[in-house]
C-alpha positions as CSV (number, residue, x, y, z in Angstrom):
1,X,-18.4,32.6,26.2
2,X,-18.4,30.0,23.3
3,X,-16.5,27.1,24.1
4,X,-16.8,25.4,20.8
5,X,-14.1,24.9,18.1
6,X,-14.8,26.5,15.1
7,X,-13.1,26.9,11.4
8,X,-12.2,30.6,10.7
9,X,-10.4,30.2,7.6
10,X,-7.6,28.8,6.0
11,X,-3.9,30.3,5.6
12,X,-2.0,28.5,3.3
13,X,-1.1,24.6,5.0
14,X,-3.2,25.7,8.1
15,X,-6.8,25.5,9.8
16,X,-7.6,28.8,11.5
17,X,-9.6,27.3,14.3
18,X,-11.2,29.6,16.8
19,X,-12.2,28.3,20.4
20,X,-14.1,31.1,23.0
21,X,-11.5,34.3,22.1
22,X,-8.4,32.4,20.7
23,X,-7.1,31.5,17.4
24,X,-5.1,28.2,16.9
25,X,-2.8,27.3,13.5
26,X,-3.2,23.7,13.2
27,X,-1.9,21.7,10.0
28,X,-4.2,21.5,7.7
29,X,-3.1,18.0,6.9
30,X,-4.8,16.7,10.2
31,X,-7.7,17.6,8.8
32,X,-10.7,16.1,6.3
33,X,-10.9,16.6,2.9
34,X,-13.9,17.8,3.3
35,X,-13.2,20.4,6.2
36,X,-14.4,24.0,5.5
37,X,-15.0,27.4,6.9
38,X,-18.2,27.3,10.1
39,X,-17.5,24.2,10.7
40,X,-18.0,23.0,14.3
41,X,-15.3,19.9,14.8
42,X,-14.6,17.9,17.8
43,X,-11.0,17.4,19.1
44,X,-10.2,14.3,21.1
45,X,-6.5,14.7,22.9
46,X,-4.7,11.1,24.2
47,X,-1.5,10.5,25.7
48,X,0.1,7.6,23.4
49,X,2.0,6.2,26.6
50,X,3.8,3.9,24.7
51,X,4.8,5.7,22.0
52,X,6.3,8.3,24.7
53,X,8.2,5.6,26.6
54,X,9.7,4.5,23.2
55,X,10.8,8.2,22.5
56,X,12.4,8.2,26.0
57,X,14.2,5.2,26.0
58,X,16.1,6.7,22.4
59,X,16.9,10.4,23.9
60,X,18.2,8.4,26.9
61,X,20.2,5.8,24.5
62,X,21.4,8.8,22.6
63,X,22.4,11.1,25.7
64,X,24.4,8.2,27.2
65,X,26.4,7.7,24.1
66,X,27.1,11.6,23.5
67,X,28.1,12.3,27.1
68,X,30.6,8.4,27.5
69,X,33.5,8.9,28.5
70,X,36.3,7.3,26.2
């Protein structure tokens, strides 16, 4: 099986992109310009630990000021 991520096409805002027997939508605006149908494109994936403890820290802030008792 082909393990690569290819472009199929593109469906209005969104990049096809095939990988073995799967399809995937993906925003077309995470994309190059100069992105088109064959193309063979790398994808890097990173937890942004920081950002994520930031996001926490708010849910928590909010959740503890919806659920106060008064």
């Amino acid at each position: 099986m082909d393990k690569r991520f290819i472009v199929d096409r593109f469906e209005e805002d969104y990049v096809v992109v095939e990988y073995g027997d799967e399809t995937f939508n993906l925003p077309r605006v995470i994309f190059p310009d100069d992105i088109s149908e064959g193309n063979v494109i790398d994808i890097l994936i990173r937890i942004n630990y920081e950002e994520t403890e930031l996001r926490r820290k708010r849910i928590n802030n909010l959740a503890r000021k919806l659920f106060r008792r008064e």
